[in-house]
Structure formats: structure tokens, C-alpha cells
N, C-alpha and C positions, 0 to 999 in steps of 0.2 A: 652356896655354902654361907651359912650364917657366922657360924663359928670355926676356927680351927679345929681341926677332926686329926692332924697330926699323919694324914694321910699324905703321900707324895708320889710320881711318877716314877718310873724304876733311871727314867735317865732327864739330866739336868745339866744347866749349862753355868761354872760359875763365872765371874768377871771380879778382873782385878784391874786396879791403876799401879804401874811400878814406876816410882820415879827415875829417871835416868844420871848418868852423870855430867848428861852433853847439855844441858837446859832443854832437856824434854822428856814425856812417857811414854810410857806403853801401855796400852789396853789389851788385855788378854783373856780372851773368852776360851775357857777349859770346858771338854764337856767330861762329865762326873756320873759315874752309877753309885744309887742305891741299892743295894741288893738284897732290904726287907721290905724298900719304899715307907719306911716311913720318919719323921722327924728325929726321932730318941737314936736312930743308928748312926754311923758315920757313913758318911761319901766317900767314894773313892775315885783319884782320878781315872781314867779311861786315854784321852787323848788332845792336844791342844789342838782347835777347833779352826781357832784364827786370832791375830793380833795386828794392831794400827800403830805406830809412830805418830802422835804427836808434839809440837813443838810446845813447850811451855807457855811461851807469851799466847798462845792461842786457846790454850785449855779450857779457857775459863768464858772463851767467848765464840766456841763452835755454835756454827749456824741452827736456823729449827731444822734444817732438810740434812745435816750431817747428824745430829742427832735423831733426829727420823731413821735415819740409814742403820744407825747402831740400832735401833729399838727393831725395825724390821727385820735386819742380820739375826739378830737374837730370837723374834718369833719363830721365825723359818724354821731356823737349826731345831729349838723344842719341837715343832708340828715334825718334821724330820725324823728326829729320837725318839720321838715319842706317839706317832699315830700313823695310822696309812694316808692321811691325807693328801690328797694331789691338786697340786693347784690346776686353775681352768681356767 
């Protein structure tokens, strides 16, 4: 894909950061449908997927392999939602 085409998958996952009031947040991965798949509609939530507690002082200086972790979490779930993919 060269350019945005506006097209999109019917299920997606969003991520938010929520500040805490303890000195820390939470990462909250929602998974969300499309139900025309494409940019111009709204998403709609579905169900919360998973979420992390982190501590403040650490936010800012998670390791490559914890952020590895979140980035792979997040793969999965899409290949999941979204295709019959099976891992091997």
C-alpha cells in the first residue's frame, strides 16, 4: 500500500495510557469493531482485551524486551481478530 486507501480491518485493537492517582498508569488495550471497515465510520468498543499497571518512575524507561512484549501482545491479538492465522 502506497497510499491510504481508507480501508481498515472490521476488528482493531485500541491502546490508551490512564494516568493513575497512586504515581502510576495503566495501559489499556480495548479491542474495537468497525462495522463498514473503513476510516470515515466510527469504532465501536467490543471488549477490554487486557491492561498493565505501571509505576510512574518506570514509564519512561521500560526495557527493549518489555516493550517488545507490548508490541508482540498487540500483534497476536490483531492476527487473532482479525485472520485464521495459527502459529507454528
Amino acid at each position: 500500500m502506497k497510499t491510504d486507501d481508507g480501508v481498515r480491518a472490521k476488528n482493531g485493537v485500541v491502546c490508551s495510557l490512564r494516568e493513575e492517582n497512586n504515581d502510576s498508569f495503566t495501559l489499556i488495550l480495548d479491542d474495537v469493531i468497525n462495522i463498514n471497515g473503513k476510516t470515515s465510520e466510527s469504532w465501536e468498543h467490543n471488549v477490554v482485551f487486557t491492561w498493565k499497571e505501571i509505576k510512574a518512575k518506570y514509564i519512561e524507561n521500560l526495557s527493549e524486551s518489555e516493550l517488545a512484549d507490548i508490541g508482540y501482545n498487540l500483534i497476536i491479538r490483531l492476527l487473532a481478530l482479525n485472520t485464521k492465522y495459527k502459529k507454528q
